[in-house]
N, C-alpha and C positions, 0 to 999 in steps of 0.2 A: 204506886201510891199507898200501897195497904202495908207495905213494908215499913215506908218511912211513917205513917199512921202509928203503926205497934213496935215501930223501934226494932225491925225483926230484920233477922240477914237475909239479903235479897238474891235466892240463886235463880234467878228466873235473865238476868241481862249477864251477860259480860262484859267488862272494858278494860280495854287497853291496859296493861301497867307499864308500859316503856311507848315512849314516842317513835315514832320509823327511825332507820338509821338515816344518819346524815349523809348519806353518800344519796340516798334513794330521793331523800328534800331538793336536794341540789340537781339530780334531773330532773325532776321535775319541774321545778323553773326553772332549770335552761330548754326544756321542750316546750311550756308553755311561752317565754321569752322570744325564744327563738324562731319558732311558730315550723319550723322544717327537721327533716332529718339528714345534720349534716355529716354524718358520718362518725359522729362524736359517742351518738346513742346507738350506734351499729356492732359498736364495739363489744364484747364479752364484757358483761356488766364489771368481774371480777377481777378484767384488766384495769377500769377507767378510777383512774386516783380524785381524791376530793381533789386535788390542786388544779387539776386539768379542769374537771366541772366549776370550780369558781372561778379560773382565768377566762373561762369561757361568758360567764356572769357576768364580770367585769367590764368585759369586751360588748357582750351583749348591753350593759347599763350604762354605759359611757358613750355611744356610738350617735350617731346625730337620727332622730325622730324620723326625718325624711327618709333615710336611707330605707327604713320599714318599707313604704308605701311601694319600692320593686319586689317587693319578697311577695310570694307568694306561701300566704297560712296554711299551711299543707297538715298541721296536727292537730289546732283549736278548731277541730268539725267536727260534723254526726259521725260516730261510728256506726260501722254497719253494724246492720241487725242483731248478725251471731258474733258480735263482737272481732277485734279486727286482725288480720290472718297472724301478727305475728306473734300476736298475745296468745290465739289459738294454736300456732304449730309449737310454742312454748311449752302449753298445758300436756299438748302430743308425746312430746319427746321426754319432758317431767313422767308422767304414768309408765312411760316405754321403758326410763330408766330404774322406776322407783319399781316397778309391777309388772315388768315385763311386757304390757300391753300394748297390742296394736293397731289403734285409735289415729282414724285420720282428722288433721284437724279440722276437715268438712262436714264431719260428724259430729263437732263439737260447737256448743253457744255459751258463752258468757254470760252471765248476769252480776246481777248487782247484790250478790252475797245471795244466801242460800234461802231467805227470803222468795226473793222474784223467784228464784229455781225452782222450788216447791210448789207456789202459786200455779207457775208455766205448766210447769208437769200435770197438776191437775185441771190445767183449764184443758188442756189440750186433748186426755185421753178422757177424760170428766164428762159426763150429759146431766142437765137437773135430773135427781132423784138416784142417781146409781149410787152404789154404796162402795162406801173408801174403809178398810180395816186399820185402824190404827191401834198399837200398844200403847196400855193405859200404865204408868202415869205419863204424861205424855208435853212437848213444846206446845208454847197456847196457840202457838200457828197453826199448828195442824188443822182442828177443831172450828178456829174462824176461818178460816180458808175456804176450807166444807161448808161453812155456813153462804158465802159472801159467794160458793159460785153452786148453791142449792144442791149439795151432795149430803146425802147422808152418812156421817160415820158409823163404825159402828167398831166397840172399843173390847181387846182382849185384854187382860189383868194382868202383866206382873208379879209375881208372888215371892216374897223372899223365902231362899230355901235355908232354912240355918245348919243342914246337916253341910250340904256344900258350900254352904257360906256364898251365896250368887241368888241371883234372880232369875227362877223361873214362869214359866207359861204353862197353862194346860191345853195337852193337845187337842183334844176334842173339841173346846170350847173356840181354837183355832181354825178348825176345818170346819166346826159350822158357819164362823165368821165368814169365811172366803168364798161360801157358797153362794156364786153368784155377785159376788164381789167383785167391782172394775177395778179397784185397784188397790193396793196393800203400801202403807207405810211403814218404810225399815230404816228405822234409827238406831244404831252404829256405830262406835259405842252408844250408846243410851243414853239423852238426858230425860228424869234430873238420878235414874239408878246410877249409872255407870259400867249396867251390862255389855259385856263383849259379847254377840251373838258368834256361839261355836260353828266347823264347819258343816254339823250334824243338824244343828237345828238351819243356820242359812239352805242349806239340802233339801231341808223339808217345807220349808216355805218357796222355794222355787219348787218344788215338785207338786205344791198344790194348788199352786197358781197356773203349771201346765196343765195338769188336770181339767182348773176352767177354760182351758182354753183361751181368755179373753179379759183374765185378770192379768193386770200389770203389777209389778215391783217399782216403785219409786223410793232409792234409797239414798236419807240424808247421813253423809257421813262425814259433818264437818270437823268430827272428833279423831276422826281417823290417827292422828300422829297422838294423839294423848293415851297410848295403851302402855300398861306398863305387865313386865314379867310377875306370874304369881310364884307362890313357895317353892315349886320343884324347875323356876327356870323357865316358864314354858309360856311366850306372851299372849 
């Protein structure tokens, strides 16, 4: 509101510039349409041509109403809680191949963009009154989050450094933060700086959170693919 108020560029939302691809549309109405999984959506997404997905539309939109009422709706339901196994063993094998990582998908929950995830996060390890450290300047989620489940934040600074040309933190002012801190926000790349936190500093914020012993890392990294190489190469 305060953007469109003063006519100012709003980097606070992101949206879309491209629509999904059209292959991704067309399943989805034919899962929703079809209401089953008939082997169509089983297929290696990267096999299944538009032309297949719309003869199947077709088929599905022309076919007589009645015939519905023997099918049974096997996809228009509640998904489970942590989201449903095979969107999970999906995210599994994505990390395992991107990161090496060895994440079962029963370790893993779904939500609904990084939103609910951060919420969850904090409701979960959260009690009224503990304190969340967050990096200032900071997502305006963070901040109401803390408010709406009665945590207190408590905000370390950012500082542009011009000799490095990057943003840093002062340490001190970090470890008093954590003292006694339930839990620590780590955003990654950074919005709205665009710091990349290095392997030296991620080091030291896990090493001071083992220190409390009972401080948690919740890190939002839904930047993660947007890093690019600096001057000597080095991403």
């Amino acid at each position: 509101r305060l953007a469109m108020q003063y006519n100012a560029v709003n980097l606070s939302q992101g949206f879309p510039n491209e629509p999904p691809p059209r292959k991704v549309k067309l399943a989805l109405a034919q899962a929703v349409l079809s209401g089953k999984d008939d082997g169509l959506l089983q297929k290696n997404h990267c096999d299944i041509t538009e032309q297949e997905l719309t003869d199947s539309l077709i088929n599905l939109l022309t076919k007589e109403s009645s015939e519905d009422d023997t099918v049974t709706d096997e996809l228009n339901q509640y998904s489970p809680p942590m989201g449903r196994a095979d969107a999970r063993k999906a995210v599994s094998e994505y990390y395992s191949r991107l990161y090496n990582y060895n994440v079962s998908e029963d370790h893993i929950t779904l939500t609904l963009g990084a939103t609910e995830a951060v919420a969850t996060a904090l409701r979960t390890v959260g009690r009224p009154g503990d304190k969340v450290v967050i990096f200032e300047p900071f997502h305006e989620l963070y901040s109401s989050q803390c408010e709406i489940f009665y945590l207190n934040p408590e905000y370390v600074t950012l500082k542009p450094n011009k000799e490095k040309n990057e943003w840093d933190y002062d340490t001190d002012e970090l470890k008093d933060a954590i003292k006694g801190a339930k839990a620590i926000i780590l955003n990654t790349p950074h919005n709205p700086t665009g710091k990349v936190f290095d392997q030296n500093e991620l080091k030291q914020v896990v090493d001071l959170c083992l220190e409390e012993e009972d401080c948690y890392i919740i890190t939002d990294e839904i930047y993660e693919h947007m890093t690019y190489p600096d001057d000597n190469g080095n991403q």
